[in-house]
N, C-alpha and C positions, 0 to 999 in steps of 0.2 A: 526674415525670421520664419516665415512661414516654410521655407526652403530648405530649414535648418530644420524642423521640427518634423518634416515631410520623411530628408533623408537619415534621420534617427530611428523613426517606425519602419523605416524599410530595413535598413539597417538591423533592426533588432527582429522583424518578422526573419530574415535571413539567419542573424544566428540562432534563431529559438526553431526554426525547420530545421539546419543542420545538427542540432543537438539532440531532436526529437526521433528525426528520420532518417541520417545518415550515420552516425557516430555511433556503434555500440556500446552499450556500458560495459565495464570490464567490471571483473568481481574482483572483491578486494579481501584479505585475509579475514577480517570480522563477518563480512557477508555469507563469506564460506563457511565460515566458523557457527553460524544462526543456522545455516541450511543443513550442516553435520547434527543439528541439536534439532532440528525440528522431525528431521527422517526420523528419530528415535522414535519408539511408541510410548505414547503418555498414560500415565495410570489413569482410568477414568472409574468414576464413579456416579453408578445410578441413584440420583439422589430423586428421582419421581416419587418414591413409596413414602420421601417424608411430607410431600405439599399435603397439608391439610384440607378438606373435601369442604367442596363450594358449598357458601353457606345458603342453608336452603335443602342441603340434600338429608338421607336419612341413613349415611353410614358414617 
């Protein structure tokens, strides 16, 4: 049993190296589709001027 349990962790240390280190991930039409949506520029908004001034101060 122990023989069994030896060659299961080897076993799975080999396929979790090759899945990590060898294999490249390939992009998939959704992933493409996030990365086309992120390049855009997002409307930002400086929302600083509304934080209300630590209490304690005198503005």
């Amino acid at each position: 049993m122990p023989y069994l349990f030896g060659g299961l962790v080897i076993v799975n240390a080999i396929t979790l190296g090759y899945y990590l280190f060898v294999q490249q991930p390939s992009s998939t039409q959704t992933v493409e589709a996030a990365k086309a949506e992120i390049t855009q520029p997002l409307a930002f908004t400086n929302s600083a001027k509304y934080i209300p001034p630590v209490i304690g101060s005198k503005d």
